[in-house]
C-alpha positions, 0 to 999 in steps of 0.5 A, a space after each residue: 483448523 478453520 476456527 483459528 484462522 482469523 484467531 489472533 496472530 503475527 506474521 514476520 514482513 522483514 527487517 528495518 535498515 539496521 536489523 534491530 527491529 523485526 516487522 511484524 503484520 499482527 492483529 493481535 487487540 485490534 479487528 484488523 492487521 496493523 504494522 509493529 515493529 519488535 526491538 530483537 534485543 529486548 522481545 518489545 514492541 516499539 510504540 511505532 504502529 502504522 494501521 488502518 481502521 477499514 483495511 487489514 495490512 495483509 490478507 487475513 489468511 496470509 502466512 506471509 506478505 508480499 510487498 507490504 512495506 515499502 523502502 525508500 531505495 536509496 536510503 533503505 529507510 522505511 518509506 510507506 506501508 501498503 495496505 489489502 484493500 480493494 485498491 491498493 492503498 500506501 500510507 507514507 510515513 513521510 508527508 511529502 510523499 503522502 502530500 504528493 500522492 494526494 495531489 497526484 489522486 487529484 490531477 489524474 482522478 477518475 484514475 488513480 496513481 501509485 508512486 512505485 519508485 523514485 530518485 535519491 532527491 525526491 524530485 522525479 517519480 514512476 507513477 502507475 495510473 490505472 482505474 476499475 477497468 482499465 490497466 492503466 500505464 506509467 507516468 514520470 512526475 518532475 515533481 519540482 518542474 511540474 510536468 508529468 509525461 506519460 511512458 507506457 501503458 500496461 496492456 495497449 492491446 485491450 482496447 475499451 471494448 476488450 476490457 472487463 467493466 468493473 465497480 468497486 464496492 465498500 457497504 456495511 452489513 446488518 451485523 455492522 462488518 465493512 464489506 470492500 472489493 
């Protein structure tokens, strides 16, 4: 019923690369979905936990969860967790990435890019760039050459006219809940 739907529980994402530990979006103790990972052997949560204070790592009324984690695709290895938030949010588990991506919110600001792939050195990225509004495209980053060149944009048929103007929101309300969109 509609009285347990934001009632404690966890949903299985999947596996890390060895299949030893299940991931699990929970929000069990907490006011928002967080990252845990249950060692199969024992029934235990690790102590790893990746979550954020403002944002759920998946809908509150998902049964299960799309694109949540993020593997790196040449070692199989958890990279990043992605995170429901108005825009889409990733948290690195490596600092590089995350350092990249901040210097990648800085360079393309008022639009935002999202590291989407990446090859086996860490030295070229896919970057989709896109802003409230506008669909955005695709950049490829040379992360050690310092070049960025743009390869495509989403939708090149919307011209600004034809786009929906949008603005985000994030406010709290008399009752102190926080309120994004």
């Amino acid at each position: 019923g509609a009285e347990h739907l934001l009632a404690p529980r966890a949903v299985p994402l999947g596996f890390d690369r060895e299949g030893r530990s299940l991931f699990i979006a929970t929000n069990v103790g907490r006011d928002t979905f967080t990252l845990r990972a249950l060692v199969l052997a024992t029934g235990q949560l690790e102590e790893f936990e990746a979550g954020h204070q403002r944002y759920d790592l998946i809908e509150p009324t998902a049964l299960a969860a799309g694109d949540v984690l993020r593997f790196d695709p040449h070692t199989h290895a958890l990279a990043g967790v992605r995170f429901a938030a108005a825009r889409r949010h990733t948290r690195w588990l490596d600092p590089g990435m995350t350092a990249l991506e901040v210097q990648l919110q800085k360079q393309l600001a008022p639009q935002r890019g999202e590291i989407r792939e990446w090859n086996v050195e860490r030295r070229r990225f896919l970057v989709e760039v896109s802003a409230p509004g506008d669909p955005g495209g695709f950049h490829v980053v040379d992360a050690a050459a310092g070049t960025m060149i743009r390869c495509g944009d989403r939708a090149p048929w919307l011209t600004a006219a034809k786009r929906n103007l949008t603005h985000e929101f994030d406010f709290l309300t008399d009752d102190g809940r926080r309120l994004a969109g």
